[in-house]
N, CA, C and O atoms as CSV, one atom per row, in Angstrom:
chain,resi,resn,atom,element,x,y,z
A,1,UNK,N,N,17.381,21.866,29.425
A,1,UNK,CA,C,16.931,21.941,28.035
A,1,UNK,C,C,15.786,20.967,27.776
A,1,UNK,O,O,14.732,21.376,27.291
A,2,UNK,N,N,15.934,19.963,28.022
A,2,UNK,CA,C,14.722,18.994,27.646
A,2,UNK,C,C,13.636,19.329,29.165
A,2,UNK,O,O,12.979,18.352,29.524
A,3,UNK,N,N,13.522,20.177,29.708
A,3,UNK,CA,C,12.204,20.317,30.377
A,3,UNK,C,C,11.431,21.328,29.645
A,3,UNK,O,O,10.203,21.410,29.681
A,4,UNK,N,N,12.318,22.190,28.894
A,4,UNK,CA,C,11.716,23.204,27.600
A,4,UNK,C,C,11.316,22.846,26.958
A,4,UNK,O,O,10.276,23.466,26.734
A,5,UNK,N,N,11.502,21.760,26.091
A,5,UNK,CA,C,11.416,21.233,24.967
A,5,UNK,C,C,10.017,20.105,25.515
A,5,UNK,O,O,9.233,19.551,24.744
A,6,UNK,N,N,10.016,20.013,26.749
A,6,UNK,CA,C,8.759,19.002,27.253
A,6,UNK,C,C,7.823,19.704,27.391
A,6,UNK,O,O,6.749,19.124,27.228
A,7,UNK,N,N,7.768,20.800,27.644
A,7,UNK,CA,C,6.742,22.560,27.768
A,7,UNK,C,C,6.395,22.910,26.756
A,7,UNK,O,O,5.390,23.616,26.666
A,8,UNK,N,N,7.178,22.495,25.565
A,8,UNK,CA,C,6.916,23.828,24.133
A,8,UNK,C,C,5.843,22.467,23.766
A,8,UNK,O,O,4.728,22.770,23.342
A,9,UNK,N,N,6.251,20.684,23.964
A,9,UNK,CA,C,5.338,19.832,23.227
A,9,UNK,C,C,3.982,19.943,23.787
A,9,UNK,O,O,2.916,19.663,23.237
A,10,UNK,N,N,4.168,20.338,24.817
A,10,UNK,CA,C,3.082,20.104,25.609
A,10,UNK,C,C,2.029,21.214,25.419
A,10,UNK,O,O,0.808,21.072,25.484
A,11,UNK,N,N,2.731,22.363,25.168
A,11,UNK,CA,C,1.581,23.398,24.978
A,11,UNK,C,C,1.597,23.302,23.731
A,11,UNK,O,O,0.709,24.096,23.420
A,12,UNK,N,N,2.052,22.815,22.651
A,12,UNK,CA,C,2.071,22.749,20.993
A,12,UNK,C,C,0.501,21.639,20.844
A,12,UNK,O,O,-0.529,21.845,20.202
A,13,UNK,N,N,0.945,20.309,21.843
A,13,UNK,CA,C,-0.369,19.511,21.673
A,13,UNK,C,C,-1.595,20.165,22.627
A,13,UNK,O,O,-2.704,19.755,22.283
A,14,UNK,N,N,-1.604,20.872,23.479
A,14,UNK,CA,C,-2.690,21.181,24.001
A,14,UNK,C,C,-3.366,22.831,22.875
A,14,UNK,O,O,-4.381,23.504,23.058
A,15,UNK,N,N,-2.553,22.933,22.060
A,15,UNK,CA,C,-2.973,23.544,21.195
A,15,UNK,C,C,-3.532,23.191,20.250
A,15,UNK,O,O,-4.674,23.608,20.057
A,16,UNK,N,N,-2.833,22.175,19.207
A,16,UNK,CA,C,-3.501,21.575,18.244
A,16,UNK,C,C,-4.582,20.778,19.086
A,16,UNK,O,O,-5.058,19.973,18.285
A,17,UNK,N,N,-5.269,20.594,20.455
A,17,UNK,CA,C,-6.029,19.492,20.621
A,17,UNK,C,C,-7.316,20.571,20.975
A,17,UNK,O,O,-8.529,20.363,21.016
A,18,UNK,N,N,-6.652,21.605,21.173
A,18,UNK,CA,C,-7.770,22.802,21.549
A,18,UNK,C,C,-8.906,23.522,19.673
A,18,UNK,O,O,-10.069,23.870,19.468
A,19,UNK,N,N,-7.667,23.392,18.826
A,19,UNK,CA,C,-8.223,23.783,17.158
A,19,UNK,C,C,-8.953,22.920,16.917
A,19,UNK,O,O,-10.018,23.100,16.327
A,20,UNK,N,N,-8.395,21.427,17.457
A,20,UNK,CA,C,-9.325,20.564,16.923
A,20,UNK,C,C,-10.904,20.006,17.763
A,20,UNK,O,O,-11.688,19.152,17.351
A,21,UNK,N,N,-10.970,20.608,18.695
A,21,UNK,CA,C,-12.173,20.723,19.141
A,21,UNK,C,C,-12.682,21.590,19.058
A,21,UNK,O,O,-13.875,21.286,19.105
A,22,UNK,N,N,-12.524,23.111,18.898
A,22,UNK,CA,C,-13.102,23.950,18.327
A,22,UNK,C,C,-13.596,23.700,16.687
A,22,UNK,O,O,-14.688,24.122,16.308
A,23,UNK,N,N,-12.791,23.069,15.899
A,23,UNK,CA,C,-13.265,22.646,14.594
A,23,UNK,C,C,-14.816,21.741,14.636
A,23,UNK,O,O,-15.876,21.938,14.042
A,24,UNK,N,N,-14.379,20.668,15.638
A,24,UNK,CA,C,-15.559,19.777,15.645
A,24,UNK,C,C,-16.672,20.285,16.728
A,24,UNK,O,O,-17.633,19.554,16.967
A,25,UNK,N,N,-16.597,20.946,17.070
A,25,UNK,CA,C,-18.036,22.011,17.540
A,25,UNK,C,C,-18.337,22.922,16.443
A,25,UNK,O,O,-19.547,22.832,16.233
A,26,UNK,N,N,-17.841,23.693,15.708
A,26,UNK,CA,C,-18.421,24.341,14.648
A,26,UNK,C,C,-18.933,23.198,13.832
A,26,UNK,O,O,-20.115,23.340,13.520
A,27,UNK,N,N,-18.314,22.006,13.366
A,27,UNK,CA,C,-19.357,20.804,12.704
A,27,UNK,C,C,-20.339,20.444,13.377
A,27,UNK,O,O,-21.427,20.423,12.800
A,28,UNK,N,N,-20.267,20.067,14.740
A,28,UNK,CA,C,-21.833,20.080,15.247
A,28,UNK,C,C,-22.766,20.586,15.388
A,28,UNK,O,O,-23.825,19.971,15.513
A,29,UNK,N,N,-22.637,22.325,15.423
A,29,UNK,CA,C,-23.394,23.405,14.980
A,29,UNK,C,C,-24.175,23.067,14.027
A,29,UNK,O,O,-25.406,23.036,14.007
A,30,UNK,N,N,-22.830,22.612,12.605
A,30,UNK,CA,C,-23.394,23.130,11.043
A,30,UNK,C,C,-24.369,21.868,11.275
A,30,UNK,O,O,-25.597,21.932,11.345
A,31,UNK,N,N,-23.824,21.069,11.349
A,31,UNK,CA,C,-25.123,19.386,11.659
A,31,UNK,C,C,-26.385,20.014,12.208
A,31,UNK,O,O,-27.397,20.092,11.511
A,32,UNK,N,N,-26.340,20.412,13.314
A,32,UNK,CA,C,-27.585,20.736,14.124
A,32,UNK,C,C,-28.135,21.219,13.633
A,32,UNK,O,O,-29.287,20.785,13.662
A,33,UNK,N,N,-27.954,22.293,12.891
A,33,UNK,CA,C,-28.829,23.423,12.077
A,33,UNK,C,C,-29.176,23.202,10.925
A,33,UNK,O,O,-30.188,23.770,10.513
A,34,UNK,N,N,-28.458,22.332,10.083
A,34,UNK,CA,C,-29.046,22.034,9.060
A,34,UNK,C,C,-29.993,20.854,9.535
A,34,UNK,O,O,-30.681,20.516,8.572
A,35,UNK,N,N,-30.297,20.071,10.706
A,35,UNK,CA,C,-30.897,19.147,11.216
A,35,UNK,C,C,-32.460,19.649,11.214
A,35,UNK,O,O,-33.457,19.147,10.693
A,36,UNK,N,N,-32.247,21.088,12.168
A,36,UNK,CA,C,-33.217,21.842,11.963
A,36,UNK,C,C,-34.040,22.357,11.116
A,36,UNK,O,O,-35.271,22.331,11.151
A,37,UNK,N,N,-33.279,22.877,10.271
A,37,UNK,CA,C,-34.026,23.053,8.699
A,37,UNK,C,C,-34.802,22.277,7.908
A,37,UNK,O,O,-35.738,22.551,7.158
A,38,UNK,N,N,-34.233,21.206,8.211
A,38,UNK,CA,C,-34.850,19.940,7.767
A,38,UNK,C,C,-35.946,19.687,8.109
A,38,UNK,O,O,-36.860,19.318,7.371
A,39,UNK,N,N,-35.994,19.874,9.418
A,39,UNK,CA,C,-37.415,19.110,10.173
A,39,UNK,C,C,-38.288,20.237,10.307
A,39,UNK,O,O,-39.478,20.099,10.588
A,40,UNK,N,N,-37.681,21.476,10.095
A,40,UNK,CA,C,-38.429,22.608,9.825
A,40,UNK,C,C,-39.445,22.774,8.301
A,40,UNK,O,O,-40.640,23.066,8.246
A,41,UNK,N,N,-38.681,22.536,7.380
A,41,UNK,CA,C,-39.252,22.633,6.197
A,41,UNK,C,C,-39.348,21.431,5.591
A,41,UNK,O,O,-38.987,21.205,4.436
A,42,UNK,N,N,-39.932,20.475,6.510
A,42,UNK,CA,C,-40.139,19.008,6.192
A,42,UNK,C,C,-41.763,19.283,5.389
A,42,UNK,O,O,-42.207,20.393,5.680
A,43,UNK,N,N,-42.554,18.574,4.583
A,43,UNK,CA,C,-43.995,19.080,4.349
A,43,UNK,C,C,-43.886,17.715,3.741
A,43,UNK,O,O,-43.058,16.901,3.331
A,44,UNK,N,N,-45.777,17.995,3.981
A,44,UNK,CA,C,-46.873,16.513,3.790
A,44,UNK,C,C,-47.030,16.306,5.199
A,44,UNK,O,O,-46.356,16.681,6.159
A,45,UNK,N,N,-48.474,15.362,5.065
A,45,UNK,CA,C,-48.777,14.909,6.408
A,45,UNK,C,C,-48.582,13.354,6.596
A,45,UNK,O,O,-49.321,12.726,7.354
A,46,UNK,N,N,-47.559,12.748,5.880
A,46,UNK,CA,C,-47.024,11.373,6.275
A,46,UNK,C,C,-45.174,11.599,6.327
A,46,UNK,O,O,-44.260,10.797,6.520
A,47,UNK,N,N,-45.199,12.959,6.077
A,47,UNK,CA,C,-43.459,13.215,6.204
A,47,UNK,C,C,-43.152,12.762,7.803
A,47,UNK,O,O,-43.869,13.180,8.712
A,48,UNK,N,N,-42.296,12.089,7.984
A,48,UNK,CA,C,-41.966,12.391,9.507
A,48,UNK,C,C,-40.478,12.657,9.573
A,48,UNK,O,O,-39.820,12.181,8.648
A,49,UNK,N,N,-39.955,13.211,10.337
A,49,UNK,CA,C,-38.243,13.516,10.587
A,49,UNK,C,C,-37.532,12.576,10.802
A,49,UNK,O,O,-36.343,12.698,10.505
A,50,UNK,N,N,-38.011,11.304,11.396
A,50,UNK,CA,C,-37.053,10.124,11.712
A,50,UNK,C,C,-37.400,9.210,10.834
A,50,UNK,O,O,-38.326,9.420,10.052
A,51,UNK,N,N,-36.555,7.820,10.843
A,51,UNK,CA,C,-36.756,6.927,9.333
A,51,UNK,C,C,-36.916,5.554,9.652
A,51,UNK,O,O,-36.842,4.832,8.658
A,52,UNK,N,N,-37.110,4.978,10.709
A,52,UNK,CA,C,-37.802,3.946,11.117
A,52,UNK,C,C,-39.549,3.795,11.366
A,52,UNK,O,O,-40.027,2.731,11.759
């Protein structure tokens, strides 16, 4: 019984650890692309994309 119960945790956390990296790749997407946009529709000729 408890080697079941060590199987069900184990694939329960390799599940929730799998949603939660799929979550935080769709946030790095949305980051990236709106990153893009940015530096895409940046205007003026003293605009620059970085802030140092």
């Amino acid at each position: 019984m408890g080697i079941v119960l060590a199987a069900l945790l184990i694939v329960v956390l390799f599940g929730l650890g799998g949603f939660a990296l799929h979550a935080l790749w769709i946030i790095a997407v949305v980051m990236f692309l709106a990153w893009v946009i940015g530096f895409a529709f940046r205007s003026g000729e003293s605009a620059r994309w970085y802030r140092w």
